[in-house]
Structure formats: C-alpha cells, structure tokens
C-alpha positions as CSV (number, residue, x, y, z in Angstrom):
1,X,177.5,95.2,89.7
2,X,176.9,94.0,93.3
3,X,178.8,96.9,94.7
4,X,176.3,99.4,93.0
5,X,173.5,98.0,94.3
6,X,174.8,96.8,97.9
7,X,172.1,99.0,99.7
8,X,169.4,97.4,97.5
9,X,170.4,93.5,97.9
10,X,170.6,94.2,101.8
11,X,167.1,95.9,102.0
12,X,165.5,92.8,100.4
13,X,166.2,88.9,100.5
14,X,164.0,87.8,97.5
15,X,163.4,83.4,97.1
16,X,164.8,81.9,93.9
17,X,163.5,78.7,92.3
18,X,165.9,76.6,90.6
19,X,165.7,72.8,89.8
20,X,167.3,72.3,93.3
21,X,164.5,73.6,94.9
22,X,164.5,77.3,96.5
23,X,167.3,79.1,97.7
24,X,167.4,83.2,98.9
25,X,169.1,85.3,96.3
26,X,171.4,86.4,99.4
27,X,172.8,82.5,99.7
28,X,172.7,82.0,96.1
29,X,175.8,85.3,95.5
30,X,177.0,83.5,98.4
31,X,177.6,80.6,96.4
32,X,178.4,82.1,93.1
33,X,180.8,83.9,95.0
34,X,182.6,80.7,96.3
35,X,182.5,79.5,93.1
36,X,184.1,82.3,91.2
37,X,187.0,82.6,93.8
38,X,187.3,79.0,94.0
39,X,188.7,79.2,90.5
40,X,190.2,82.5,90.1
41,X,193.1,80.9,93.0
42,X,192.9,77.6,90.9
43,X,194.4,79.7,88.0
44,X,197.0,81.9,90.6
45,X,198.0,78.5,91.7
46,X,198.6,77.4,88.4
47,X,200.0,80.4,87.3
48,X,202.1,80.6,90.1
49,X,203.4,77.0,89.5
50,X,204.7,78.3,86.2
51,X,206.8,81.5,87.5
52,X,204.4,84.0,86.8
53,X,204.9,87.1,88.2
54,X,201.4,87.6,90.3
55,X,201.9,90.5,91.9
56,X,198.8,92.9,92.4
57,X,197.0,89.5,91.0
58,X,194.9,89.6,94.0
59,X,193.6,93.3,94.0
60,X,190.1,93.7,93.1
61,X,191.1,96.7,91.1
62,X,192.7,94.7,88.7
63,X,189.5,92.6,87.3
64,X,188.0,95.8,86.6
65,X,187.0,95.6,83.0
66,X,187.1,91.9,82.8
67,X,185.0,90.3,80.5
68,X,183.9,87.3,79.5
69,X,183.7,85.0,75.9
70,X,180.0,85.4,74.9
71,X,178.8,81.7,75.4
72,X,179.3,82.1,79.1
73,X,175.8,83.9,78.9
C-alpha cells in the first residue's frame, strides 16, 4: 500500500488527532513502521532460537500476500 502511493504521502504531510494529541501522518507510519518490525525480528528471533531455517525470511518479497486474522481490523 505505502509503496503505491509513495509520490502521494511525500507531496502532503496531513495532522492526525488521536487521544495522544496530534501527530503528522508522516511520524505516525514512522511509528507503525517501528512497531511492525519491532515484532516481525521478535518472531525471527524466536524462530531462529528453535532451528528454523530463516533464510530469505528477511526479503520483502516474501510478505507479499500476507494477511491478517479479521479482528486485527
């Protein structure tokens, strides 16, 4: 999603009001994106741990497609 519409996000910064106050949309991907990644090696790690054969893990490429359960939205 964010690589379709790169051009777009970088022509405009737009304010977003949460219940901590506002933030730009810009430094709020920031964060989601820290959070995401923050995880995603929390489960390599864990994985890893376990033997887990990881390679190509950390290509892009390979979350294409990924979904996620319903209730997360």
């Amino acid at each position: 999603w964010l690589r379709s519409r790169e051009s777009d996000l970088l022509a405009r910064d737009p304010e977003i009001t949460s219940p901590r106050g506002r933030v730009t949309y810009a430094n709020l991907l920031d964060s989601q994106r820290w959070h995401a990644a923050f995880h995603y090696r929390q489960l390599l790690a864990f994985l890893d741990g376990r033997g887990h054969d990881l390679t190509g893990a950390r290509s892009l490429a390979n979350l294409d497609g990924l979904t996620l359960p319903a209730e997360i939205f």
